[in-house]
Structures are given as C-alpha cells and as structure tokens.
N, C-alpha and C positions, 0 to 999 in steps of 0.2 A: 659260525656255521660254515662248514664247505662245502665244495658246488657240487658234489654228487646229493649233499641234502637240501639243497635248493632246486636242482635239478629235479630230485623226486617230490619236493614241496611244490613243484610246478606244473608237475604232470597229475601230479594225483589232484589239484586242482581244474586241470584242462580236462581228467577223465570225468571228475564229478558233471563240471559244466555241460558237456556234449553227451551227459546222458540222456534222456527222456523222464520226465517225472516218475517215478512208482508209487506215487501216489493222487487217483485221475479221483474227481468229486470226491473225493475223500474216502474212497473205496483201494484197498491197498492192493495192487498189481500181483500175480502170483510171479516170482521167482524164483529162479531153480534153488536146489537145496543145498548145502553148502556140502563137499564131499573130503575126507581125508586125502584121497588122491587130487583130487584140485588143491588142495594146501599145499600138499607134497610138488604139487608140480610148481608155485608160485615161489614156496619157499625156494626150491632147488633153481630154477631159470634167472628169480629179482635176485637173491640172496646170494647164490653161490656156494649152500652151505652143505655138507654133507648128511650123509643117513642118521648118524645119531643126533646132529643137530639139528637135524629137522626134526626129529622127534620132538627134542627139545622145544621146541618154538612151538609146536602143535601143542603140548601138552601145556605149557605157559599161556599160549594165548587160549586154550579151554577157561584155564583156572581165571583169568581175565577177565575172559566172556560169562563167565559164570559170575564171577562177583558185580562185574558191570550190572548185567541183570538184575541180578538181586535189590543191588542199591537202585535201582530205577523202579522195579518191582515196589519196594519198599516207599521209597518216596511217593509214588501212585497212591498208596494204600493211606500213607498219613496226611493226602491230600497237601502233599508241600506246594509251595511258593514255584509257579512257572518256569521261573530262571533256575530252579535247580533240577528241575525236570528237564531243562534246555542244557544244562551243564553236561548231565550224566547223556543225554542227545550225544551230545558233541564225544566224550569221553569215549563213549561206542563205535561212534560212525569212525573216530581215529585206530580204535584196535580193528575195525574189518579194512579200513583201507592197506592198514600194513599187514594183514592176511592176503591181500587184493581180493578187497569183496566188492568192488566197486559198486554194483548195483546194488546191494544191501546196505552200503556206505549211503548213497543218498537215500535211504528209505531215512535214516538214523539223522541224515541231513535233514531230511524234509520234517520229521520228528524234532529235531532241535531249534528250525528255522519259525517252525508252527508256536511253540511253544515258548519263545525268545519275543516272539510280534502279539502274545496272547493271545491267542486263536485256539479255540476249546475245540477237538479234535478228540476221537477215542484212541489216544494216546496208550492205552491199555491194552487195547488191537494190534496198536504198531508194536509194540515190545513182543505180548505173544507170537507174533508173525515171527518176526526177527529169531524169538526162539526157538520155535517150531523149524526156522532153515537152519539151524543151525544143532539140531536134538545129533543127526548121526555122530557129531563130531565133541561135544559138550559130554 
C-alpha cells in the first residue's frame, strides 16, 4: 500500500470518528441529499480528474450504489444472517466515503456496526434513507 492510500485510509477514518451520530434513539437524522454537483466537485478537488472522468466515476459509482442496494435490499427480504447484512453495511459506507459522503458513510457505519453487535434496528429504514439521498444521482 502507498502512503497517499494510507494517508486517505487515515483521514477517512478521522472524518468518520469526528462525526456526530446520524443516528440519535434510533431515529435517523435528515441529511442533505446527495447532489451531481457535489460529486463533481469531490471527484474534481480529492481525485484530480477531468470532465469526462468524472463522468466516468459518477456513472460507475451510480451502477455500484445501485447494486449495493439491491443486494442489501435483497438480503433484508430473505431475512439473512446479521453479518451479511453487516457486510453489505460496510460494502456501502466504503463506496460513499470514496464519493466523500461522509455523513452518509456513517449512517452505512452505524448500519453495519448495529448489525455486526446484533442489535435489531429497522435496518430497512436506514437503506431506504440512504436511497431516498441518493435518488437525484442513481
């Protein structure tokens, strides 16, 4: 591993930690929506990358976020085993923090942390959420 990805492995841990929960009694905090221009501006400032590759990454990390969902969706429904619902948790909170969703990264943390300690949570809530901020861009 090189140290600009240990460096970002460090920060994107220092940003989760110094967040505030989004989720207070188990009532899920509203967060703002997740916008194309907010990606555009994340992609272009962390990344460095141009217009059409940002596109690129916009439309890849859609098709991502979409099947994320799905299979999390999916698991919810056939009532699987916690730690696979903690899996696809973790799998998510990973694709928004390299969008820099950070505040949506811990919702996905706090969904996979719940879920990894079995703590029965409407876990079905927190996905809807997570999709509903993320509908303009998906």
């Amino acid at each position: 591993m090189n140290t600009s990805t240990n460096l970002s492995s460090l920060s994107r841990r220092s940003v989760l930690k110094s967040r505030g929960k989004v989720l207070k009694n188990n009532e899920i905090q509203k967060l703002p929506r997740v916008s194309r221009e907010r990606l555009v501006h994340h992609f272009k400032a962390t990344y460095r990358l141009d217009d059409d590759q940002i596109k690129v990454m916009i439309d890849s990390s859609a098709r991502s976020m979409n099947a994320a969902l799905a299979a999390l969706y999916q698991a919810l429904d056939e009532n699987r085993d916690l730690s696979e619902i903690a899996r696809l948790g973790h799998s998510i909170k990973g694709l928004l923090l390299n969008m820099g969703e950070t505040q949506w990264a811990e919702l996905a943390r706090e969904l996979e942390k719940a879920a990894a300690q079995g703590k029965q949570l409407d876990f079905r809530a927190i996905v809807a959420n997570i999709h509903q901020g993320f509908e303009d861009v998906l």
